[in-house]
C-alpha positions as CSV (number, residue, x, y, z in Angstrom):
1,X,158.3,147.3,156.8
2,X,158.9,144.2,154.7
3,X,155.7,142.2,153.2
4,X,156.4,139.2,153.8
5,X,153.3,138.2,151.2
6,X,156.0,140.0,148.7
7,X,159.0,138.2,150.5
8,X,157.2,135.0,149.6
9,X,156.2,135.5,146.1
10,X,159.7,136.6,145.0
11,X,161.2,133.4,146.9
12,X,158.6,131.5,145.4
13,X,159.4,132.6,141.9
14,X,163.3,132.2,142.3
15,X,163.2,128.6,143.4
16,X,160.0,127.0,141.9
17,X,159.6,128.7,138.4
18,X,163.3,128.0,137.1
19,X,163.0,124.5,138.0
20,X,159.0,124.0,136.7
21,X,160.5,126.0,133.5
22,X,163.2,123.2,133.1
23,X,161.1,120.4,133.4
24,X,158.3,121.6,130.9
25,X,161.6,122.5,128.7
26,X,162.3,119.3,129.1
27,X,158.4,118.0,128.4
28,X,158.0,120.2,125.1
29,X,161.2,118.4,123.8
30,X,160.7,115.1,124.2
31,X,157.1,115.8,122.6
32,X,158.5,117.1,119.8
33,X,162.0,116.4,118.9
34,X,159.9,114.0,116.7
35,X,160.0,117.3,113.6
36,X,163.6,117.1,113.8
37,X,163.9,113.3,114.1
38,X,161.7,113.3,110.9
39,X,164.4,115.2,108.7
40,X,165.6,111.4,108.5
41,X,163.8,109.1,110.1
42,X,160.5,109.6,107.7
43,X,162.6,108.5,104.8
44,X,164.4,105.9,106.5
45,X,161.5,103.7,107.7
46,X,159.3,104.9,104.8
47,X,156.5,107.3,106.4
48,X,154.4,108.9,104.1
49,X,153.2,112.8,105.0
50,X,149.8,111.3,106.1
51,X,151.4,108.2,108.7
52,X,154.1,110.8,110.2
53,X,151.2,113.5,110.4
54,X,149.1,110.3,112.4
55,X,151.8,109.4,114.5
56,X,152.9,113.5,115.5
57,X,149.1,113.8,116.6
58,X,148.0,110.5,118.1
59,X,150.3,111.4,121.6
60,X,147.8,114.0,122.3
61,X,145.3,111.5,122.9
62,X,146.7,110.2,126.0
63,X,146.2,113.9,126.9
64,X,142.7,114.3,126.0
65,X,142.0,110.9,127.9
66,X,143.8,111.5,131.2
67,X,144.4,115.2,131.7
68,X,141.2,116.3,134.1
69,X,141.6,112.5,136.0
70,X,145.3,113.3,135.9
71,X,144.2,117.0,137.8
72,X,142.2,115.9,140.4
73,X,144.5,113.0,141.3
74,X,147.6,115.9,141.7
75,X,145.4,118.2,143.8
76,X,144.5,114.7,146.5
77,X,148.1,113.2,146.9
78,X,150.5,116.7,146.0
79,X,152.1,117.5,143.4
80,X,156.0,116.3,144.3
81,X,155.0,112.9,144.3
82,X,152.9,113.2,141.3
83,X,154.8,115.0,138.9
84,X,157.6,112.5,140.0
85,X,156.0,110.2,138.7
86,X,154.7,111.3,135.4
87,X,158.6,112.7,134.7
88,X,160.0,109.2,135.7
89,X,157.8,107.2,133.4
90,X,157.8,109.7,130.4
91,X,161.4,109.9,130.2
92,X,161.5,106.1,130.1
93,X,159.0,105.6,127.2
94,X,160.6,109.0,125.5
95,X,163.5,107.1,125.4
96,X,162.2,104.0,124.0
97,X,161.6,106.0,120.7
98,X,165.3,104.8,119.4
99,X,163.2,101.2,119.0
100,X,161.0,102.6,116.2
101,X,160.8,100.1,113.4
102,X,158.1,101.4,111.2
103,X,154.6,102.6,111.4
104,X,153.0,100.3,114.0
105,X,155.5,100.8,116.8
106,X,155.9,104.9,115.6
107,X,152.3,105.4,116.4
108,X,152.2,102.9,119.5
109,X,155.5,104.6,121.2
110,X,153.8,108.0,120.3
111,X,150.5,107.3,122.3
112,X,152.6,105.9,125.3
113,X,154.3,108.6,125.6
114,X,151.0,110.6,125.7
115,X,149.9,108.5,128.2
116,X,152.8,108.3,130.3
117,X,153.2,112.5,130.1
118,X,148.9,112.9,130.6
119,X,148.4,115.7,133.4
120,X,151.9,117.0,133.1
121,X,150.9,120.2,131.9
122,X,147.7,121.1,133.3
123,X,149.2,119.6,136.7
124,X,152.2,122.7,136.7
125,X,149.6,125.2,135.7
126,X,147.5,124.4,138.7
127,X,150.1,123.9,141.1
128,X,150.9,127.7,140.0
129,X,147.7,128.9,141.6
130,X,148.6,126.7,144.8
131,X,151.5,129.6,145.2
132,X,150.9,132.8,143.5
133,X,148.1,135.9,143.5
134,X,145.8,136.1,140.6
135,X,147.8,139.4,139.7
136,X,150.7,137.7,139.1
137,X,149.5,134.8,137.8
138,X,150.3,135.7,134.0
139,X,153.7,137.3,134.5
140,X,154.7,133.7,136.6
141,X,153.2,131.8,133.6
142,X,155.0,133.7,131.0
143,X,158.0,133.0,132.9
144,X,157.0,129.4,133.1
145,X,156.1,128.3,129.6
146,X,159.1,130.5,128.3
147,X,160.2,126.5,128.4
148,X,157.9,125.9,125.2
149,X,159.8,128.3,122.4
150,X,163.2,127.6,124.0
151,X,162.8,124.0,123.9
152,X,162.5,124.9,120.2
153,X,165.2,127.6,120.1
154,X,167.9,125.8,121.8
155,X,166.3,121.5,120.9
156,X,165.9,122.4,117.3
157,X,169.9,122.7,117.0
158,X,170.5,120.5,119.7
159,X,168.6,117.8,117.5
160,X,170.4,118.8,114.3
161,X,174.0,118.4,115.8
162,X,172.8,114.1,117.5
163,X,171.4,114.0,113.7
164,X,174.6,113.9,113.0
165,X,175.7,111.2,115.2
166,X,174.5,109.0,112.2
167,X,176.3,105.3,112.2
168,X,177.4,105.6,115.9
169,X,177.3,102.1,117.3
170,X,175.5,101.7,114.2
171,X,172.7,103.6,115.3
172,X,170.9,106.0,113.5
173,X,171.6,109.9,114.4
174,X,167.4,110.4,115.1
175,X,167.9,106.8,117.5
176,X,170.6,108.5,119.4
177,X,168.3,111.6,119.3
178,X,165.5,109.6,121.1
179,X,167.7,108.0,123.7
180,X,169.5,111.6,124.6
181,X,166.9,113.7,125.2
182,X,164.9,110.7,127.2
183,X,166.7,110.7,130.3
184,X,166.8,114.4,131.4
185,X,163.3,113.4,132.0
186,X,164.0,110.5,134.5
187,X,167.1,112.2,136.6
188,X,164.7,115.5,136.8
189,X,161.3,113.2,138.1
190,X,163.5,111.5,140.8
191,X,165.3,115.5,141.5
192,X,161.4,116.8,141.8
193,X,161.0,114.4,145.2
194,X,163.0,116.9,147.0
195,X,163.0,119.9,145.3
196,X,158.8,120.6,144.8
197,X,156.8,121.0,147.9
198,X,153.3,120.7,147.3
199,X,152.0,123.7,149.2
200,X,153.5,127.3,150.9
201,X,152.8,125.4,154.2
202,X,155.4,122.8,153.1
203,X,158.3,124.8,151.9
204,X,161.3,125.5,154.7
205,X,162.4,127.9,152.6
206,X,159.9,130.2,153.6
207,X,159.4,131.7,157.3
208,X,156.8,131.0,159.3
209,X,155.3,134.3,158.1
210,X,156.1,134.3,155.2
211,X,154.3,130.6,154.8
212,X,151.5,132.0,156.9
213,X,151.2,135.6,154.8
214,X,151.0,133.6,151.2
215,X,148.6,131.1,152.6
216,X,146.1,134.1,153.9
217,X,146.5,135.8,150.9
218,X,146.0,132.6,148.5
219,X,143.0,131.1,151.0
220,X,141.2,134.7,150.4
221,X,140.8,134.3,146.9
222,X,139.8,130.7,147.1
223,X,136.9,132.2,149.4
224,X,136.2,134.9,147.5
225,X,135.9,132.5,144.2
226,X,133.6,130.4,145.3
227,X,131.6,133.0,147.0
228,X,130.9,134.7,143.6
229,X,130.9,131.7,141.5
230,X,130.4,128.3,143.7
231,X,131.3,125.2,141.6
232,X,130.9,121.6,142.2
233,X,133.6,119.9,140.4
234,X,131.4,117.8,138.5
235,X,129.7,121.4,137.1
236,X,133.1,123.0,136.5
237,X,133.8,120.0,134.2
238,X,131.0,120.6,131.4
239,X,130.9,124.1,132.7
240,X,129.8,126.3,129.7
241,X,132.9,128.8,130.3
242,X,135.1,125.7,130.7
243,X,134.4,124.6,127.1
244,X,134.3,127.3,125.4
245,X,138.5,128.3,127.3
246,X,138.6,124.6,125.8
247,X,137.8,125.9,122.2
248,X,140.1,129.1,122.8
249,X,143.1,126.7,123.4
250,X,142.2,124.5,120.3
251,X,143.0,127.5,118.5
252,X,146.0,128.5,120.2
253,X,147.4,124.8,120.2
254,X,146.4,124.2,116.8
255,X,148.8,126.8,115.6
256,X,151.5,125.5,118.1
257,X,151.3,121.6,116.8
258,X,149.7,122.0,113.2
259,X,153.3,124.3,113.0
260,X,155.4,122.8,115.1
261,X,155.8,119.6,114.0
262,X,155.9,120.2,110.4
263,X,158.0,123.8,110.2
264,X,161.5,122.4,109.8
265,X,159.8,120.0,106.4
266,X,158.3,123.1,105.4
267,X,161.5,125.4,105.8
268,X,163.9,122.5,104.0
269,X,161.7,121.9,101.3
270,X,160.4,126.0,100.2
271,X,163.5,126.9,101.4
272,X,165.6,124.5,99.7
273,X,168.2,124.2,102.3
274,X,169.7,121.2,102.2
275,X,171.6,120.9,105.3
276,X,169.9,119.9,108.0
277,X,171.5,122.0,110.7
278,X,170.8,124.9,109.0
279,X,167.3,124.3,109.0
280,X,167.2,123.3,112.7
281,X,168.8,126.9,112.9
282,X,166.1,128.7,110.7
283,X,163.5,126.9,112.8
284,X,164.2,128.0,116.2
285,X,164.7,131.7,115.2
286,X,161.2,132.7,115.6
287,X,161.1,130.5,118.8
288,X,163.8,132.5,120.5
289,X,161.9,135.7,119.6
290,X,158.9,134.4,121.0
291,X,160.0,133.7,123.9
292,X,161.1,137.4,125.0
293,X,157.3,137.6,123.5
294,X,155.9,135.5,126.3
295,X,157.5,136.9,129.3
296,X,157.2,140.5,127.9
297,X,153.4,140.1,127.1
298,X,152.3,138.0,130.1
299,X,153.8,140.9,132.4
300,X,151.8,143.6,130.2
301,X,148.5,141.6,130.8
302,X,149.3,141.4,134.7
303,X,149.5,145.1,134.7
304,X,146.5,145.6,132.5
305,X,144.1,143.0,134.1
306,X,142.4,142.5,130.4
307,X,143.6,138.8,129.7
308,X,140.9,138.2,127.4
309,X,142.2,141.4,125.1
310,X,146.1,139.7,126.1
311,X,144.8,136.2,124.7
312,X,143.1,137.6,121.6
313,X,145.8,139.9,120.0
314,X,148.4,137.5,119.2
315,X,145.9,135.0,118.2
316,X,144.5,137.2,115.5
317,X,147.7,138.8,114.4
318,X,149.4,135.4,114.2
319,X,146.9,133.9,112.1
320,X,146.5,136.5,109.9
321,X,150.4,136.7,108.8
322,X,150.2,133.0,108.4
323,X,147.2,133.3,106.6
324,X,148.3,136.2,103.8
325,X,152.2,134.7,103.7
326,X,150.6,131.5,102.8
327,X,149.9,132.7,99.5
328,X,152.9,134.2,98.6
329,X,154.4,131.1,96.8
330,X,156.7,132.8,94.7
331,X,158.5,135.1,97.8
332,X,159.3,132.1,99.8
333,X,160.8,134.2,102.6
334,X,157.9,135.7,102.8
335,X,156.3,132.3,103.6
336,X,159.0,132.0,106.4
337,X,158.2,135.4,107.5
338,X,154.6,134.3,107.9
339,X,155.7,131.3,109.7
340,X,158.0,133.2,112.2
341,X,154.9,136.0,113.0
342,X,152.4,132.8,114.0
343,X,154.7,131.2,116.2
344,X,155.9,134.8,118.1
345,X,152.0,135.1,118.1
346,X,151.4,131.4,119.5
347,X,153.8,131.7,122.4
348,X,152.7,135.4,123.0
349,X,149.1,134.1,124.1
350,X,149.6,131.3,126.5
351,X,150.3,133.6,129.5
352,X,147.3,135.7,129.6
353,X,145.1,132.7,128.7
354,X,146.3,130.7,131.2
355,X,145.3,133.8,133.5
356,X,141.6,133.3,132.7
357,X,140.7,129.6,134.3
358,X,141.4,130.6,137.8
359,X,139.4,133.8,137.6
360,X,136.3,131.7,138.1
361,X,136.7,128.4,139.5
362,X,139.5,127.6,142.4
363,X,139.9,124.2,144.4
364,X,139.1,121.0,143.2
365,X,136.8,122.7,140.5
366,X,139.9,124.5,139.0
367,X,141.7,121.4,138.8
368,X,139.2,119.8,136.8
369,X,138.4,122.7,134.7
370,X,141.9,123.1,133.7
371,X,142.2,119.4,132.4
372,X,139.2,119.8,130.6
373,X,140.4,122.8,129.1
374,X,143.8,121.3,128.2
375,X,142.1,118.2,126.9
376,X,140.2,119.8,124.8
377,X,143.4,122.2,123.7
378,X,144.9,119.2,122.7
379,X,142.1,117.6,120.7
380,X,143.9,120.2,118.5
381,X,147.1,118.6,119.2
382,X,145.9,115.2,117.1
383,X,144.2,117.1,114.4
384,X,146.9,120.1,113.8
385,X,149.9,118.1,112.3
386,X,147.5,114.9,110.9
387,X,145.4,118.3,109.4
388,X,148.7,119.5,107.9
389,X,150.0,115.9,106.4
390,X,146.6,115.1,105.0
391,X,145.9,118.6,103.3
392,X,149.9,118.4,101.8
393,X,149.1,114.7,100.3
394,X,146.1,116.0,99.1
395,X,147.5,119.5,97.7
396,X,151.2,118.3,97.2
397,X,152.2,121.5,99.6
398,X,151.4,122.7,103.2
399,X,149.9,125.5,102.0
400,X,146.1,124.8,102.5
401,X,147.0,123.6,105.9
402,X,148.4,126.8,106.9
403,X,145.6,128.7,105.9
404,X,143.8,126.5,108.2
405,X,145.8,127.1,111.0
406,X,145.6,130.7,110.3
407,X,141.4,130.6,110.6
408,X,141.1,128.4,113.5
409,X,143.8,130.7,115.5
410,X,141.6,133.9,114.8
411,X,138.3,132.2,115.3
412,X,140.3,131.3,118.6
413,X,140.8,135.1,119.5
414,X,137.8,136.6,118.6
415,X,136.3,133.6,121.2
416,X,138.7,134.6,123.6
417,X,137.7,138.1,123.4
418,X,134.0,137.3,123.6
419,X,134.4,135.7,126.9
420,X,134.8,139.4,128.1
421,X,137.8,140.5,130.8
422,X,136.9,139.1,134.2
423,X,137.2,141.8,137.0
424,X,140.2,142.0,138.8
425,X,139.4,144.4,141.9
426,X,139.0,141.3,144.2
427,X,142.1,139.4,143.0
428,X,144.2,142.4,143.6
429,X,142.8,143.4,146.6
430,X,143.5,139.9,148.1
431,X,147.6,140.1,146.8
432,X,147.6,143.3,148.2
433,X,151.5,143.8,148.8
434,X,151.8,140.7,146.5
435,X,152.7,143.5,143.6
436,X,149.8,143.8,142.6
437,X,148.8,146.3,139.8
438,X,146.9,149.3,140.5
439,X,143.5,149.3,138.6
């Protein structure tokens, strides 16, 4: 006899998770096509290391500011019309980036566009407990965020080839960059108004069962949830588990921006490669390997039920390669081996982390403990590349910044693995014919 719990998972995961994949690819880029933009723009309006480091980080306040409010907003009205909305007005002030004119408007235009994408990310992470079992919860996110490392893999050339769009209606080529990669944004907010039903009970691509089987199954572990662990949102928000998955992302985000938005500089200029497309190139390799990473490693942790264990690993074998290839000055592929190890390790982590909020709070609560918990990631977000600009004016190389990001990721991990594995005997009980592993 079919499951039609199973029927709806794998329906759920063919038409949702492509399409949430493509707009987070399309989220990661637009939050970071600044690195390559900076291969020429930096020198054409004059930033120094410690301004461009200012302006890479100060978009994640919007995030700290808005992400939990941004939450609980998306779990009252749905998420169609929400995420609409923040996809709409992101691409908009994404766009505006060709306007640029110096430091003032670079950091103003980054902080908008914080704003404007606030709740983006947190928002698709809870909507992903609105459809799937806690056991498959890491193998869905894995699949998910694969967005992240191919946004780098595929953007990173993508951005090198409109660099060299240079002159074009007398436009600079990191203008034409800007305005390019601004409007996927805007055609996929108004697409998500038809194609993103808030809930199972809304989709009419599922049976009635099938609607009715995923609901039960999803509505149990609610219940069971909050029978263990009942939580006010207003607890869930200061929560001490809450902050201290809030310092476990620091670590893992720090090692994502602090890198992120200065790896091509640091590849062009250890490197020496002169051409820029080549370094776009050398930059997304590790990306592309780290996202078979994700999706393998986020299934492992489904079928192992230890997310903590899942979310430490990476984090501590990351940081240490970036931390011993940092001081190998004289084997500068060595240094870009480093590099390549802490981002496969970065992009390895998020899906069994992103397993662990749910496993105690559901509801309202879980929508405000996830923004907190991505707010607080992305404190990290500000600090990471202005941490990195500040320590290579100071140092005259990114090396000291490195070793930082190293530390902070296996601080991270060993955190992460001090929060112990939550159980996973009721989850999987509850997603029964869901595919659920055996224990």
């Amino acid at each position: 006899m079919i499951d039609p719990t199973s029927t709806a998972v794998r329906k759920a995961m063919r038409r949702l998770v492509p399409l949430m994949a493509v707009c987070y690819f399309v989220a990661y880029l637009d939050r970071t096509n600044l690195a390559v933009a900076a291969l020429t723009m930096n020198a054409e309006l004059g930033l120094t290391a410690t301004a461009y480091g200012f302006g890479a980080g100060v978009l994640f306040l919007g995030y700290v500011l808005l992400d939990a409010p941004s939450n609980l907003i998306m779990h009252r009205v749905g998420a169609r019309r929400w995420m609409a909305r923040i996809m709409i007005v992101w691409g908009v002030v994404a766009a505006c980036g060709a306007t640029i004119s110096g430091e003032v408007s670079f950091f103003v235009l980054r902080f908008l566009l914080g704003v404007a994408e606030a709740g983006f990310f947190p928002g698709m992470i809870l909507y992903l407990t609105y459809w799937f079992p806690a056991a498959r919860r890491a193998t869905v996110t894995g699949l998910f965020m694969v967005a992240v490392p191919l946004s780098t893999a595929i953007g990173a050339p993508l951005g090198g080839l409109l660099l060299k769009l240079e002159g074009l209606a007398g436009l600079s080529g990191w203008r034409w960059l800007y305005l390019i990669e601004g409007a996927p944004a805007f055609v996929l907010g108004i697409a998500l108004l038809w194609l993103l039903p808030d809930r199972p009970a809304k989709a009419k691509w599922l049976t009635a069962d099938e609607r009715g089987a995923i609901e039960d199954v999803l509505a149990r572990e609610q219940a069971e949830t909050e029978r263990a662990n009942p939580m006010p949102v207003r607890r869930a928000l200061v929560h001490g588990r809450t902050l201290a998955l809030g310092l476990v992302y620091f670590g893992i985000a720090f090692g994502l921006y602090g890198l992120g938005f200065w790896m091509p500089q640091i590849i062009k200029s250890s490197l020496l490669i002169k051409d820029n497309l080549s370094v776009t190139l050398l930059t997304a390799a590790p990306y592309a390997v780290g996202a078979v990473a994700m999706v393998w490693w986020g299934r492992s942790c489904d079928r192992s039920g230890r997310s903590a264990t899942y979310t430490m690993l990476p984090m501590v074998l990351g940081g240490l390669a970036l931390v011993v290839t940092a001081f190998l000055t004289g084997a500068p592929w060595l240094g870009y081996a480093g590099l390549c190890a802490c981002a496969v390790g970065v992009m390895a982590s998020f899906p069994a982390f992103w397993a662990m909020p749910a496993t105690f709070v559901s509801g309202a609560a879980a929508a405000a403990a996830i923004g907190v918990i991505n707010s607080i990631g992305n404190v990290s977000g500000f600090l990471g590349p202005y941490w990195v600009g500040w320590m290579s004016g100071l140092f005259g190389s990114a090396q000291w910044g490195l070793v930082t990001i190293g530390l902070v990721m296996i601080a991270g991990g060993i955190l992460a693995r001090a929060l112990g594995n939550p159980t996973r005997r009721t989850a999987m009980a509850a997603a029964g014919g869901a595919g659920s592993p055996s224990s």
